[in-house]
C-alpha positions in Angstrom: 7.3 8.8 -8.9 4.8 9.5 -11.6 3.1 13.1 -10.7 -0.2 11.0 -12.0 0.3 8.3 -9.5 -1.3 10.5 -7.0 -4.5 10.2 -8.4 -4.8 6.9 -7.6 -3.7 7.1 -4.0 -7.1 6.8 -2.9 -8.6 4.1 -4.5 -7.5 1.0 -2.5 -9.0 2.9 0.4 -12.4 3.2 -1.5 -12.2 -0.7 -2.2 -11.6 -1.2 1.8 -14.5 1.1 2.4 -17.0 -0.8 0.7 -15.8 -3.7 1.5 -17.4 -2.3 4.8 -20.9 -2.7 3.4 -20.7 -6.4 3.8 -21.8 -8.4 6.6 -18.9 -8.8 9.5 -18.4 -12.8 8.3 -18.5 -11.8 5.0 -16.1 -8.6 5.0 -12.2 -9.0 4.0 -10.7 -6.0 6.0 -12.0 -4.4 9.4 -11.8 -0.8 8.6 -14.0 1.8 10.6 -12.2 5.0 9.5 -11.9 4.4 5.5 -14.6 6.0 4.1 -14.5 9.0 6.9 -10.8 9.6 5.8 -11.7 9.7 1.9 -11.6 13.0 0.0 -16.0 13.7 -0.4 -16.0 12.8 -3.6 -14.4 9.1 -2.8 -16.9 9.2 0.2 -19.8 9.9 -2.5 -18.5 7.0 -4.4 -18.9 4.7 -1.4 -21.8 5.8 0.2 -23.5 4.8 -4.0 -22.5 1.3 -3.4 -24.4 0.8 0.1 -27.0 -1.3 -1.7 -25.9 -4.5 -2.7 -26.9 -4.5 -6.2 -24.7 -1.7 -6.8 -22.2 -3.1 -5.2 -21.9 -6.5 -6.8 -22.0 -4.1 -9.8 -19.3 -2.3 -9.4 -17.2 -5.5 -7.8 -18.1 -7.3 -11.3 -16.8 -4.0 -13.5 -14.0 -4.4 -11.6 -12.6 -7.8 -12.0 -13.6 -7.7 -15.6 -11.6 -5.0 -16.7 -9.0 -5.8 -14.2 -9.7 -9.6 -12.4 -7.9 -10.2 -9.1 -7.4 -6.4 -8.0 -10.4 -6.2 -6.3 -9.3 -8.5 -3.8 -5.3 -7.8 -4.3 -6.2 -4.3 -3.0 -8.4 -6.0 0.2 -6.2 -9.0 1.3 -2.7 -6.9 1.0 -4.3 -4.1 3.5 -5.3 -7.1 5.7 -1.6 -9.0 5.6 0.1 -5.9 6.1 -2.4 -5.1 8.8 -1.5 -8.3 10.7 2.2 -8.2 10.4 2.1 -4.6 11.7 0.4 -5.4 14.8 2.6 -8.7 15.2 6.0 -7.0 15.1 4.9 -3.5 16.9 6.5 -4.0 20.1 9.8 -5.5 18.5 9.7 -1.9 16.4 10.5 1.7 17.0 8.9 3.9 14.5 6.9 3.1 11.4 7.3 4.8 8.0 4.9 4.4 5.5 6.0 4.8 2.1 3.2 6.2 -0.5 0.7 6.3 2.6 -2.1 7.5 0.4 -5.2 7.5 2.7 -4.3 4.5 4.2 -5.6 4.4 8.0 -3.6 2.2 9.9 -1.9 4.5 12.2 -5.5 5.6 13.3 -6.9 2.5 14.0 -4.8 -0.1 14.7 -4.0 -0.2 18.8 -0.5 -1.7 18.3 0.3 1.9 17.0 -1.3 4.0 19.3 2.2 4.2 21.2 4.7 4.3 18.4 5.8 7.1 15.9 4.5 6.9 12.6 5.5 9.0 9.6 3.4 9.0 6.4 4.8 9.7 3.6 3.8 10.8 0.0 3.2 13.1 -2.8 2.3 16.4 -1.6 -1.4 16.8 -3.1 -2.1 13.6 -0.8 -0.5 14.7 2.2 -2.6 17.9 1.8 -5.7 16.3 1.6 -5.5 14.0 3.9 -4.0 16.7 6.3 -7.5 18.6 5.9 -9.2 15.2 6.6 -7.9 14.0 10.1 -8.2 18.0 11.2 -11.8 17.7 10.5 -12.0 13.9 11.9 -10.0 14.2 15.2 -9.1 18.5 15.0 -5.7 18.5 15.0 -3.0 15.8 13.0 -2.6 12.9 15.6 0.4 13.5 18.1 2.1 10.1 16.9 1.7 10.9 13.5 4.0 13.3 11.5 2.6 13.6 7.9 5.8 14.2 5.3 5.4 15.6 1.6 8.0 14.4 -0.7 8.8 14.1 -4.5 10.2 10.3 -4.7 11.9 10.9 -7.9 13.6 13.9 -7.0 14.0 14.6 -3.2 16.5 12.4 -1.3 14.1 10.1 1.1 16.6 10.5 4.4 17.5 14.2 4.3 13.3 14.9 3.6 12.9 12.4 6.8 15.5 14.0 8.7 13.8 17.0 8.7 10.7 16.1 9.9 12.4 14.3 13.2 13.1 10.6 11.8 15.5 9.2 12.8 17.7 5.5 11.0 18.5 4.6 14.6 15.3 3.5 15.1 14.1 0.0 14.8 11.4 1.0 11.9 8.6 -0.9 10.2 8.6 0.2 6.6 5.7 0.1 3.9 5.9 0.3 0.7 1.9 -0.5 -0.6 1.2 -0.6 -4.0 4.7 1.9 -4.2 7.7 0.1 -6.0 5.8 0.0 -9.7 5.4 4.2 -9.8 9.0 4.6 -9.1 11.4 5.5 -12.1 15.0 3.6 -11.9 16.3 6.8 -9.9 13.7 6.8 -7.3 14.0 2.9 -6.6 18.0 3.5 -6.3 17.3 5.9 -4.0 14.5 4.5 -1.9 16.5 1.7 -1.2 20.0 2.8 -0.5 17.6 4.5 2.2 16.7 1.3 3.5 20.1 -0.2 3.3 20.6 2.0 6.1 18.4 1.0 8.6 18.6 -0.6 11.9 19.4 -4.0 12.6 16.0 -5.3 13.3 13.8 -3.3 11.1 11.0 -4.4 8.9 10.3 -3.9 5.3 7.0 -5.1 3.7 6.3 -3.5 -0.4 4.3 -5.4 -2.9 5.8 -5.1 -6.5 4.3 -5.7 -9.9 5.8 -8.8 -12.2 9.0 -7.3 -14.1 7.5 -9.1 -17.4 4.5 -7.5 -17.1 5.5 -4.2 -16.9 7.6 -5.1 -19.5 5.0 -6.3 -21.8 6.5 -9.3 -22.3 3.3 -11.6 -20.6 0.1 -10.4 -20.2 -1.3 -13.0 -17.4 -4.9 -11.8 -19.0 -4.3 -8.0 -17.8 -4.4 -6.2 -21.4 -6.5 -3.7 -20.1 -5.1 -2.8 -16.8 -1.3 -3.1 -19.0 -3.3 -0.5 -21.5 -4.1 1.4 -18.9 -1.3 1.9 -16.5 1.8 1.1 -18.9 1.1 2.0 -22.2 -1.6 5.3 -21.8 -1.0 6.8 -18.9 2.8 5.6 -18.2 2.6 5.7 -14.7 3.9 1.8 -14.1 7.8 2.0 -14.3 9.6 -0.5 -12.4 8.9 -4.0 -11.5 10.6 -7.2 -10.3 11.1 -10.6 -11.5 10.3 -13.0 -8.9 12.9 -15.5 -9.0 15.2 -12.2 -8.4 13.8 -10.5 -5.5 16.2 -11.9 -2.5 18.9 -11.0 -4.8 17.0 -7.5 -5.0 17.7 -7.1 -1.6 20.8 -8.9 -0.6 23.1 -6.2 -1.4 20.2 -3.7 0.8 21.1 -5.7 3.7 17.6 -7.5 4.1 16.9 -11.0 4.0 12.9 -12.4 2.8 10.7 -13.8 5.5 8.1 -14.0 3.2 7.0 -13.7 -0.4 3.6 -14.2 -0.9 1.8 -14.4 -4.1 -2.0 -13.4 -3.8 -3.8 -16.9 -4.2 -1.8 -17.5 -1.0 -3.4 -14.3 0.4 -7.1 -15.0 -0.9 -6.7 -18.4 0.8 -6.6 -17.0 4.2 -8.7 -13.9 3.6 -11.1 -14.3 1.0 -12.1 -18.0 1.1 -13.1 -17.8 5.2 -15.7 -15.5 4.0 -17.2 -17.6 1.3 -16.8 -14.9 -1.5 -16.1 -15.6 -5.1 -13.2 -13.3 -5.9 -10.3 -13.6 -9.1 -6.7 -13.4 -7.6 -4.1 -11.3 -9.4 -0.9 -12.8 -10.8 0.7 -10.0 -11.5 1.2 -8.8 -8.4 3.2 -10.3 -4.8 4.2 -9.0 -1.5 7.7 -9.4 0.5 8.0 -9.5 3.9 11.9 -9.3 5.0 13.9 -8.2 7.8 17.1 -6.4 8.0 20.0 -8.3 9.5 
């Protein structure tokens, strides 16, 4: 993975945090612990946008120089969310890929009694490491925090280590993940998964293999300038059509693929909010058989 990509590890939590600003029939995501998890300068960034005019601002500068990621970032969290807590007592473990400060083991009751392993590039597990010491004093017994390189240190020997076990009946996360991954690291990750339980979960969200590709643009030439082109940190995506091929030989077959209109119509249209939707990006569900 892209050393840069950790810099942006904690932006979809800042998007849920302020999404907590809103009203409670107007809010996307339920998320009491984002914005206490956040680094303080992320928490500075949030606590800016409590009046609404600032707010709409920034929501605005978003989906101009990117529109639909403002919600992508929202309704994924949320789908994710729900699936979680749906399969938790058919699960062992979870292990989330590229955790970031993602707070789901935290908050979410379904997880109170299962093991979770977060996983990600060491400058995030460090930071968020000092967070939850300073939230809760001391790292969550359920949750073991692992540092890893995804490009360069094997995914099951780095688990291993830190007490996971591929006997367990895991939900697996890969958020915002596959696109920072070089060939190499996308190999790897999933010849890890190929060898999990019969049973076991697997959501990831992937960006459009033309797209990265530059081939179609779906009126993204600023987040492509951005994210491809300057900072190279976008490396691997997926062509729809090809994606229960993609994990076929893995041993996992799609319950569902989801593209993010799909997403805004459960989430983002209840609350009567005016949000773009991405094409760019789409989320798998499957299950390992």
């Amino acid at each position: 993975m892209a050393r840069a990509a950790a810099s942006t590890g904690a932006g979809p939590t800042v998007t849920v945090a302020i999404d907590q600003h809103f009203s409670a029939d107007r809010r996307i995501i339920e998320d009491k612990l984002a914005y206490s998890i956040l680094p303080f300068s992320m928490r500075a960034v949030v606590w800016l946008t409590r009046p609404a005019f600032v707010r709409d601002w920034m929501i605005r500068a978003s989906e101009n120089s990117a529109p639909g990621i403002w919600s992508a970032m929202l309704c994924r969290k949320r789908y994710i969310d729900e699936q979680l807590g749906g399969a938790a007592g058919e699960v062992d473990a979870v292990v989330n890929l590229g955790a970031g400060f993602d707070t789901r083991a935290y908050r979410l009751p379904a997880l109170a009694d299962l093991p979770v392993w977060e996983v990600d590039q060491p400058e995030n597990i460090r930071v968020k490491r000092a967070r939850l010491q300073t939230l809760f004093g001391k790292i969550p017994a359920h949750v073991t925090l692992v540092p890893i390189d995804f490009d360069r240190e094997q995914l099951a020997a780095v688990l291993a280590a830190h007490g996971y076990s591929l006997d367990n009946r895991t939900f697996f996360i890969l958020e915002a993940v596959t696109q920072y991954l070089n060939k190499t690291g996308i190999r790897s990750t999933f010849d890890f998964l190929a060898r999990a339980a019969r049973g076991s979960r697997l959501i990831f969200t992937y960006v459009r293999k033309d797209f990265v590709e530059g081939q179609v643009m779906y009126g993204q030439e600023a987040l492509y300038k951005q994210y491809v082109s300057k900072d190279k940190i976008w490396l691997f995506g997926i062509d729809p059509r090809a994606v229960a091929d993609f994990l076929a030989p893995h041993g996992w077959q799609v319950t569902e693929h989801l593209g993010y209109e799909e997403l805004a119509e459960r989430y983002v249209k209840p609350t009567g909010r005016q949000l773009a939707t991405t094409p760019i990006e789409q989320i798998v569900y499957a299950e390992k058989v």
